[in-house]
DRENDO-1510 file (C-alpha; in Angstrom, 1 decimal, always signed):
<recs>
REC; n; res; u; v; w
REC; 1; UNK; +143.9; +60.1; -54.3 .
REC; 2; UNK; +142.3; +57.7; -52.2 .
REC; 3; UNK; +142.0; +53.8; -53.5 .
REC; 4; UNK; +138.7; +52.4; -54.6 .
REC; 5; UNK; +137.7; +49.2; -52.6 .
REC; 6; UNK; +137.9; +47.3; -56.0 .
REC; 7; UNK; +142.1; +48.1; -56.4 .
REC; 8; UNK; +142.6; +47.5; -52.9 .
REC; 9; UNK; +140.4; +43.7; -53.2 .
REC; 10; UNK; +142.1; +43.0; -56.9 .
REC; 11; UNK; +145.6; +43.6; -55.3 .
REC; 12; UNK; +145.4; +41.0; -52.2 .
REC; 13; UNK; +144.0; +38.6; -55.0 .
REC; 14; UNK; +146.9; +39.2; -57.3 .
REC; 15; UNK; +149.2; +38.9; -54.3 .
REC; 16; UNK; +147.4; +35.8; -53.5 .
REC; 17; UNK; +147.5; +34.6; -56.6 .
REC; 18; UNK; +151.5; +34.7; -57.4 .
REC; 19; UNK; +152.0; +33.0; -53.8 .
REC; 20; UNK; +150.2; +29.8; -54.5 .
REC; 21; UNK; +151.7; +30.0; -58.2 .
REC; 22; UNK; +155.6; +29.8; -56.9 .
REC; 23; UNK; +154.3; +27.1; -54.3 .
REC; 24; UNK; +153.2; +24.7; -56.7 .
REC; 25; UNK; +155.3; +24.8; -59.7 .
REC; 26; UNK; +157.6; +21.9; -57.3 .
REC; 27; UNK; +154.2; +20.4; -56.4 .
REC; 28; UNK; +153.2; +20.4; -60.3 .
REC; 29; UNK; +156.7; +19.5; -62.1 .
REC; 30; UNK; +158.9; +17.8; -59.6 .
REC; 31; UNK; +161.9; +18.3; -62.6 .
REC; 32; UNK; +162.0; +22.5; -62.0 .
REC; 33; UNK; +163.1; +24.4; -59.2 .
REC; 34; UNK; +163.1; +28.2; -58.6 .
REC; 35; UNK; +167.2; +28.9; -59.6 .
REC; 36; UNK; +168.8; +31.6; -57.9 .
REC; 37; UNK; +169.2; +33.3; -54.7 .
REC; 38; UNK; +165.4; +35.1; -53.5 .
REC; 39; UNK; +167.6; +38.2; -52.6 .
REC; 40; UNK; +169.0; +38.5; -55.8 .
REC; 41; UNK; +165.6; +38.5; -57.7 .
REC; 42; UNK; +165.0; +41.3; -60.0 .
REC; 43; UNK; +161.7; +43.5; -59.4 .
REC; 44; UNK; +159.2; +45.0; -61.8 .
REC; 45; UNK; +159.7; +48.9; -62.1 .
REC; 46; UNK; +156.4; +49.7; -63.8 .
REC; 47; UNK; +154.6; +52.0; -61.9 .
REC; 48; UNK; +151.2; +50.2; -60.7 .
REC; 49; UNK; +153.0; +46.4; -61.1 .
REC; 50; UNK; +154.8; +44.6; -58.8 .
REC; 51; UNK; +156.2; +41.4; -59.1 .
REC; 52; UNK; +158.9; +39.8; -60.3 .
REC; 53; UNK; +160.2; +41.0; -63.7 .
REC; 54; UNK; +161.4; +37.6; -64.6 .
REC; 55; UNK; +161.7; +34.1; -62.7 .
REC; 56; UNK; +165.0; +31.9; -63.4 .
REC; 57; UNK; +164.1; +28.2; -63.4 .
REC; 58; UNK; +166.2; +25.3; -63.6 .
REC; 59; UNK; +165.6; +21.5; -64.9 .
REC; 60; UNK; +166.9; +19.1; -62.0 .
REC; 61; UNK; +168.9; +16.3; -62.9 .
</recs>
């Protein structure tokens, strides 16, 4: 089935999106950083969704 022009824009958006989210929650709250190792991050296995099923944080000290 091919993809509409609509899903194909609304994905690079959403894509977009979540990549200047992560970049500015140290920008935002100097007190959280991203916990874990990136490789070890678990995925979302809904069909139609990616992105990360959840994101550790951690309060600095």
């Amino acid at each position: 089935m091919p993809e509409a022009p609509a899903l194909r824009l609304g994905m690079h958006l959403a894509k977009a999106g979540g990549e200047i989210a992560l970049r500015q929650i140290p920008e935002r709250w100097p007190g959280v950083e991203i916990d874990g190792d990136p490789a070890a991050r678990k995925w979302s296995q809904r069909p139609g969704v990616r992105g990360l099923a959840r994101l550790p944080l951690q309060l600095k000290s």
